[in-house]
PLY file of the C-alpha trace (Angstrom):
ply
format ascii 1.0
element vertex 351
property float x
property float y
property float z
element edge 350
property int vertex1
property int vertex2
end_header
0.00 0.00 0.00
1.48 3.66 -0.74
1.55 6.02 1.98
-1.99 7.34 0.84
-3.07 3.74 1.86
-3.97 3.32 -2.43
-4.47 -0.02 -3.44
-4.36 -1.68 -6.65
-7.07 -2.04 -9.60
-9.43 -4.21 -9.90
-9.75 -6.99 -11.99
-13.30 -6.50 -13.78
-12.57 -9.57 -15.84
-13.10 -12.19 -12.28
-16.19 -13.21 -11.24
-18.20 -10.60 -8.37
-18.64 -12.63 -5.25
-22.14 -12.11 -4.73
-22.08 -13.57 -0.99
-19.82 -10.77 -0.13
-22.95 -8.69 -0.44
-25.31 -10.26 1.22
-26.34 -9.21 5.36
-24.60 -6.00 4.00
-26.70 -3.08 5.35
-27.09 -0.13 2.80
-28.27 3.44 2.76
-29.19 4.67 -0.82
-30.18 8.64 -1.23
-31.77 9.65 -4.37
-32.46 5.52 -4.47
-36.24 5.96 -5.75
-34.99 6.07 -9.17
-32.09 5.92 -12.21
-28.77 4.44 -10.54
-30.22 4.92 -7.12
-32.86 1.93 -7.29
-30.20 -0.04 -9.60
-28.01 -0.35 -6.93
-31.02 -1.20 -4.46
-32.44 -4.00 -6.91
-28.53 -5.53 -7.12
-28.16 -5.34 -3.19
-31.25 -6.65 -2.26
-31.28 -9.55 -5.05
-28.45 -11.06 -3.19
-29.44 -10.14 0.34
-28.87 -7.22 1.34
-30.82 -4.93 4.24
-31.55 -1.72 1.68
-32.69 1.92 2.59
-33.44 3.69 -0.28
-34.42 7.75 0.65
-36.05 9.80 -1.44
-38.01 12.93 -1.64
-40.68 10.87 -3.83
-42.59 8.78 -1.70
-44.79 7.54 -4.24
-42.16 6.22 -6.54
-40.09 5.27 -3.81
-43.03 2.87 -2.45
-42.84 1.50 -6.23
-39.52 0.62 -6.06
-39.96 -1.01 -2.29
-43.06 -2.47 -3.77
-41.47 -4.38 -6.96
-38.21 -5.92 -5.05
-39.76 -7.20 -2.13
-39.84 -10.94 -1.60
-36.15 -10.71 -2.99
-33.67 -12.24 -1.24
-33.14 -9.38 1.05
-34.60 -7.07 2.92
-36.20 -3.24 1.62
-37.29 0.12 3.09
-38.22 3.51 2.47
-37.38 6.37 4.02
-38.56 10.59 2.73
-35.39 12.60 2.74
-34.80 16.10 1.63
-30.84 15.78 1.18
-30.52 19.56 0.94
-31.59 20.01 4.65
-29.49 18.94 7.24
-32.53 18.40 9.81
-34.39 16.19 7.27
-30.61 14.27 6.58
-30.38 13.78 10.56
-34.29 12.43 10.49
-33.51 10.43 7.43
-30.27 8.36 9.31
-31.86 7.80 12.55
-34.56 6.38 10.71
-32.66 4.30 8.58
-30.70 2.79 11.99
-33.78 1.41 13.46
-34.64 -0.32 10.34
-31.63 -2.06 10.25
-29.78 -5.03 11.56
-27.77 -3.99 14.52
-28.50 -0.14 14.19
-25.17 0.52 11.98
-24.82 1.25 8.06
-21.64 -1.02 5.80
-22.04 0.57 2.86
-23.35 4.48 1.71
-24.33 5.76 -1.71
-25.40 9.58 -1.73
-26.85 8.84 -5.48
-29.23 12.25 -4.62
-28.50 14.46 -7.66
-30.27 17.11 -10.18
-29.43 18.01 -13.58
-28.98 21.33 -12.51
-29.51 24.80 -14.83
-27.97 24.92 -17.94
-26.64 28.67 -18.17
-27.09 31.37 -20.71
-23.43 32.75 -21.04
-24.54 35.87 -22.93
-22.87 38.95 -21.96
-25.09 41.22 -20.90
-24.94 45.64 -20.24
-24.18 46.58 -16.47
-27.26 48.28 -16.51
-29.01 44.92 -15.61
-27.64 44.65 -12.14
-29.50 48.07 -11.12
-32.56 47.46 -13.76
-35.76 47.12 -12.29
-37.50 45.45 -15.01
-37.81 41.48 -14.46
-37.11 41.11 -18.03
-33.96 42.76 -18.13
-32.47 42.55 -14.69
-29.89 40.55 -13.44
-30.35 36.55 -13.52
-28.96 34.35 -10.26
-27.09 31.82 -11.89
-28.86 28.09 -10.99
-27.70 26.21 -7.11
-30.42 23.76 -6.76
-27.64 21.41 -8.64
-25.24 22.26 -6.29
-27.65 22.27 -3.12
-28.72 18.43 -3.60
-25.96 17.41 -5.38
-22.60 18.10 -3.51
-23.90 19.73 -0.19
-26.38 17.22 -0.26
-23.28 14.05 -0.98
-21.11 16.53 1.57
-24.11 15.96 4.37
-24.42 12.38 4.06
-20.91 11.11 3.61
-20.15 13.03 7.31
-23.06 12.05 9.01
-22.87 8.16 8.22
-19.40 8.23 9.04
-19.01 10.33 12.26
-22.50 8.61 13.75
-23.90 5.35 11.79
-21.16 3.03 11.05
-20.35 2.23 14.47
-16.80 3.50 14.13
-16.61 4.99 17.51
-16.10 1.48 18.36
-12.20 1.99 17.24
-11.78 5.79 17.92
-9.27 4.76 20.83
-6.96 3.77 18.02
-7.42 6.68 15.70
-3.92 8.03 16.98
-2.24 4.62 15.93
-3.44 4.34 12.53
-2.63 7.82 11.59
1.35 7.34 12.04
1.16 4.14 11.08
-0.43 5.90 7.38
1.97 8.39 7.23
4.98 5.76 8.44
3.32 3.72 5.29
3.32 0.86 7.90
-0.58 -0.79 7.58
0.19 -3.13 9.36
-0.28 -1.22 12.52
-3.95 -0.19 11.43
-6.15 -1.06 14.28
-8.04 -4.53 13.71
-6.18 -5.25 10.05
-4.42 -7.48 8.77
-1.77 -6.89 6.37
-1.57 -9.09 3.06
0.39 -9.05 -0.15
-0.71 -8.85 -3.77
1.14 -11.01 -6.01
-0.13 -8.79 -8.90
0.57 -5.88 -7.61
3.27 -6.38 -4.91
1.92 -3.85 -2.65
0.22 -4.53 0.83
-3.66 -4.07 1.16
-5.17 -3.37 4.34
-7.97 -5.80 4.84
-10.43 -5.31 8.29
-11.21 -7.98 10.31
-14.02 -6.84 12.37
-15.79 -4.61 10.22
-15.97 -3.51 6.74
-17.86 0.04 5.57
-17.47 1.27 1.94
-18.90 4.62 1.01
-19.03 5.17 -2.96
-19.78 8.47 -3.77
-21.20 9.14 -7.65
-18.89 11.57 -9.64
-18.82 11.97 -13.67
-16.36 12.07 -16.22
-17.28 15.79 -15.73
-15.36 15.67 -12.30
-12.65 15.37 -14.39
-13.40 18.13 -17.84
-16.90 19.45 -18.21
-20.58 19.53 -19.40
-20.82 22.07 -21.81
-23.21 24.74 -20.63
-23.56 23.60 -17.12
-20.98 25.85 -15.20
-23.39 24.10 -12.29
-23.10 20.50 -12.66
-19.60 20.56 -13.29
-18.86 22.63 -10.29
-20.84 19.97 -8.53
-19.40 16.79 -10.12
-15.50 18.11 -9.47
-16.83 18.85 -5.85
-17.72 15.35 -5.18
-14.01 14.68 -6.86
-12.43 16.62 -4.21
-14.73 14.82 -1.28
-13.61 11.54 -2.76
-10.01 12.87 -2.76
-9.92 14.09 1.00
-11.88 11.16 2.43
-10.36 8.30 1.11
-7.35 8.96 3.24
-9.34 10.24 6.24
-11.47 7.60 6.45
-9.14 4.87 5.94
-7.46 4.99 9.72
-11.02 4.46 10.91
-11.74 1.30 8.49
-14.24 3.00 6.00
-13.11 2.30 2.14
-14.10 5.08 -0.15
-14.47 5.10 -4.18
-15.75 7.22 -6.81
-17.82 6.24 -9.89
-17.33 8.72 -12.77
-19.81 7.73 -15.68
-20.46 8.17 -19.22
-24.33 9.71 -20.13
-26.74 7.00 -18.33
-30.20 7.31 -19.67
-32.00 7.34 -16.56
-34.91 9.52 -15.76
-32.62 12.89 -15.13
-31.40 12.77 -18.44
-34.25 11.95 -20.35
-34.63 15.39 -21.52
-31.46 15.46 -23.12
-31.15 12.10 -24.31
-32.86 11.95 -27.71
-30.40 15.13 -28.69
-27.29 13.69 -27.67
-28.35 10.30 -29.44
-28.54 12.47 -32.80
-25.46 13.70 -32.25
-23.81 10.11 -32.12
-23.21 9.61 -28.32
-23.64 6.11 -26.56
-24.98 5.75 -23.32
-23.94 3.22 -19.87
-26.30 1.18 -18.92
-27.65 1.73 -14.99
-27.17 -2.36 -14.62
-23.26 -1.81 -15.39
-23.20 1.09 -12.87
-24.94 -1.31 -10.17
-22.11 -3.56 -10.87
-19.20 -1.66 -10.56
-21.13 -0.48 -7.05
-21.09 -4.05 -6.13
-17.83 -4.75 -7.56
-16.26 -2.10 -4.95
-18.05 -3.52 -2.21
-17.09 -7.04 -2.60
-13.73 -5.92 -2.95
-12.77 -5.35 0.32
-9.19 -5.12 0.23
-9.26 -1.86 -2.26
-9.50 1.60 -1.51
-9.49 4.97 -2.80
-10.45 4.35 -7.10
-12.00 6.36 -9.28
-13.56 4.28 -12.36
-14.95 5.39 -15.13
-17.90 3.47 -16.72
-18.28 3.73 -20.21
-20.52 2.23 -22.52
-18.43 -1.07 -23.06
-15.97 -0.90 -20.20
-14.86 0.29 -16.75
-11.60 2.08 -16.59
-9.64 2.92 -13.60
-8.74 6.54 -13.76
-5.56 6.24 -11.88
-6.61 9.06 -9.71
-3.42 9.36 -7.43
0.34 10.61 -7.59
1.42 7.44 -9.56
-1.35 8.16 -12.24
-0.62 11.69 -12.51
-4.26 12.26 -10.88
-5.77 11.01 -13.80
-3.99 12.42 -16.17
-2.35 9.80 -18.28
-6.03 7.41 -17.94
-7.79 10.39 -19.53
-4.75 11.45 -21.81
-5.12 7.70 -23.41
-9.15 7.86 -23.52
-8.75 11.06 -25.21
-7.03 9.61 -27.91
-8.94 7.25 -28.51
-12.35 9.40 -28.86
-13.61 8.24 -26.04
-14.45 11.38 -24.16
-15.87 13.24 -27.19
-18.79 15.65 -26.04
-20.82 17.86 -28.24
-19.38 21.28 -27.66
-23.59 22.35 -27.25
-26.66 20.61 -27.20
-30.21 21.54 -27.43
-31.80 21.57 -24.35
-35.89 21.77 -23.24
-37.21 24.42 -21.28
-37.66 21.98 -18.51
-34.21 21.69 -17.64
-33.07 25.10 -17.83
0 1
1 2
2 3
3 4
4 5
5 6
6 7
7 8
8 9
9 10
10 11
11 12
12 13
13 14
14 15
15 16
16 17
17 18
18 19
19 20
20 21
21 22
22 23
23 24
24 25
25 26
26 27
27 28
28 29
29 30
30 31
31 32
32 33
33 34
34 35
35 36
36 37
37 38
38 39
39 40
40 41
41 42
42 43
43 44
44 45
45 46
46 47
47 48
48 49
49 50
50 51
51 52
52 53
53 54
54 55
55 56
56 57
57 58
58 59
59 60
60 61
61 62
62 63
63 64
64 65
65 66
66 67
67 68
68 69
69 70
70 71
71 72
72 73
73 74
74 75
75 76
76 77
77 78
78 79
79 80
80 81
81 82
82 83
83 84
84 85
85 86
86 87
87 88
88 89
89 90
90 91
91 92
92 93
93 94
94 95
95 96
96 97
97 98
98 99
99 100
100 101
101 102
102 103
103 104
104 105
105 106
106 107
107 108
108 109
109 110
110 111
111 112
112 113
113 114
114 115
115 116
116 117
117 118
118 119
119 120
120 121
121 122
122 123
123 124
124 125
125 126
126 127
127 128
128 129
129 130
130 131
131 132
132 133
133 134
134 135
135 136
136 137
137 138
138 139
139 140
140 141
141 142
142 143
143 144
144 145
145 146
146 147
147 148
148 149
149 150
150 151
151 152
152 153
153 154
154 155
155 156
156 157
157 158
158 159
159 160
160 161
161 162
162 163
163 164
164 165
165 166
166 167
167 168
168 169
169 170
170 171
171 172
172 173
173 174
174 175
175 176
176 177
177 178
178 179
179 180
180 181
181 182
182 183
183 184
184 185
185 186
186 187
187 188
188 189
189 190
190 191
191 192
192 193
193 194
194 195
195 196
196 197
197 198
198 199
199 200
200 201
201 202
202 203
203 204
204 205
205 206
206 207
207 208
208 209
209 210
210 211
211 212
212 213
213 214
214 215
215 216
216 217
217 218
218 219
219 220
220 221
221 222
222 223
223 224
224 225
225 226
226 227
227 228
228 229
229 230
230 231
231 232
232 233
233 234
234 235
235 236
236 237
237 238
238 239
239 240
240 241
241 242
242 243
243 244
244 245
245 246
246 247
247 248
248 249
249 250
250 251
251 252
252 253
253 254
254 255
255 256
256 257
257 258
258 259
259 260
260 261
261 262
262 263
263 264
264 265
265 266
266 267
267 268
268 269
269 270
270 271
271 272
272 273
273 274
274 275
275 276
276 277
277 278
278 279
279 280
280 281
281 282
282 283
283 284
284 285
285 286
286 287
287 288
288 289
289 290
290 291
291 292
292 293
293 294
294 295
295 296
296 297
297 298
298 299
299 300
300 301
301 302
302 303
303 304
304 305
305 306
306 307
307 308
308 309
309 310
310 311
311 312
312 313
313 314
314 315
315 316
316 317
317 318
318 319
319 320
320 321
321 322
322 323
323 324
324 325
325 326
326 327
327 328
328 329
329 330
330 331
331 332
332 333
333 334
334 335
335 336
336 337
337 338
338 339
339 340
340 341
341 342
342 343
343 344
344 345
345 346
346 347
347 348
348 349
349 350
């Protein structure tokens, strides 16, 4: 393991071990639709205790509804993930729905398209103008509001209160130098193993195992063009991945990032049928439940970034040895991989 307590890539090509997800308990925001209630149909298929919070009740009860007498178990709880209150509600909820009171595994999929934003330059007498149709415009934050304060909320709550990590707070001390020492071995309830593949020791806990995967975009890493919003949002949750995957590791908690391709789910549908004119393919939300339950079954990896495109998953390389990305997204580049329209029509609806 590097001193950032890294690990190595995954091997997408070996088969998931589906047992490794089941008795897992799992808090889903935004999980009444799109990747959301993908990931809740692949937990609970293979036994999993699933939350899935929403602010839609009514489609939330659908999803409950069609995937119970699954193998595991399913709730819902109402959330609104851009108010702190309702986020405390939504947790303490969650904890006496579940086995034991604790959360393993976290996905803040809560996100909005956001405003798309008119970049023409306008006279300065619209700051002082009085007339609605000519004043000054406040540029769109709901995006921002659900989407990274929101993911900012519930990352720090689960981990500070509802993964039972205070458990192992008397050996916080020990597993920071031991991190910065780039001795794991000292890690508090870990043992320390060697991959032949990668000749690098993995920190694997014995006790307990929590994963939070927080939901990025290849926009965390260049842009949506005309979204100054969603980007700012999507490199956000970038930087939260960043800081927490080597704050959280000295208390046990494994953290990823998933940065996908276009996924036709019901946020996009309004711009869907445009960017399919203009030649762009799409992931599938089955292949983004997989890579979720990829990372959680992998419980000697920490700290990746993957991107999920329409025919594969690609680890960014999102550390010092991979330049932060930078030679992953260099070679996908080049290959016309990352190729956005430079504009796109968009409805009324979403702007």
């Amino acid at each position: 393991m590097s001193q950032s307590g890294l690990d190595s890539k995954i091997d997408f090509n070996a088969p998931l071990d589906e047992t490794q997800l089941e008795g897992k308990r799992v808090l889903i925001t935004g999980g009444a639709s799109g990747i959301g209630a993908g990931c809740a149909r692949l937990f609970v298929t293979h036994g999993a205790h699933v939350i899935i919070a929403d602010m839609n009740e009514e489609l939330g009860m659908t999803v409950v509804k069609g995937l119970q007498g699954l193998k595991g178990t399913i709730h819902f709880v109402s959330v609104d993930v851009t108010s702190f209150t309702s986020q405390k509600s939504m947790f303490a909820k969650s904890l006496t729905l579940l086995p034991g009171s604790e959360i393993d595994v976290l996905i803040p999929c809560a996100v909005i398209m956001g405003g798309f934003w008119d970049s023409t330059p306008q006279p300065s007498s619209s700051l002082t103008s009085i007339d609605p149709s000519t004043s000054a415009i406040e540029p769109p934050t709901k995006g921002l509001q659900v989407g990274l304060l929101g993911t900012y909320h519930s990352a720090l709550l689960c981990a500070k209160y509802c993964m039972g990590l205070h458990q192992y707070t008397s050996s916080t001390n020990t597993a920071s130098k031991s991190l910065s020492s780039s001795s794991p071995s000292s890690i508090p309830q870990t043992q320390t193993q060697t991959s032949s593949k990668s000749q690098r020791s993995v920190v694997a806990p014995l006790r307990f195992d929590k994963t939070i995967i927080l939901i990025g975009s290849l926009a965390s890493y260049g842009s949506l063009p005309g979204s100054p919003e969603y980007t700012a949002m999507k490199w956000g949750a970038r930087g939260l991945f960043r800081s927490l995957r080597v704050e959280l590791l000295k208390t046990g908690v494994r953290v990823h990032m998933l940065a996908p391709t276009f996924v036709e789910t019901p946020m996009t549908v309004g711009i869907v049928p445009e960017l399919r004119r203009k030649g762009m393919r799409f992931a599938s939300v089955e292949s983004v439940a997989g890579v979720v339950g990829r990372l959680v079954g992998e419980r000697d990896v920490n700290g990746r970034a993957l991107a999920i495109m329409p025919d594969e998953v690609v680890d960014l390389c999102d550390d010092h040895e991979g330049k932060n990305s930078g030679t992953v997204w260099d070679e996908l580049t080049k290959k016309g991989l990352l190729t956005v329209p430079p504009r796109f029509d968009v409805p009324r609806a979403h702007i």
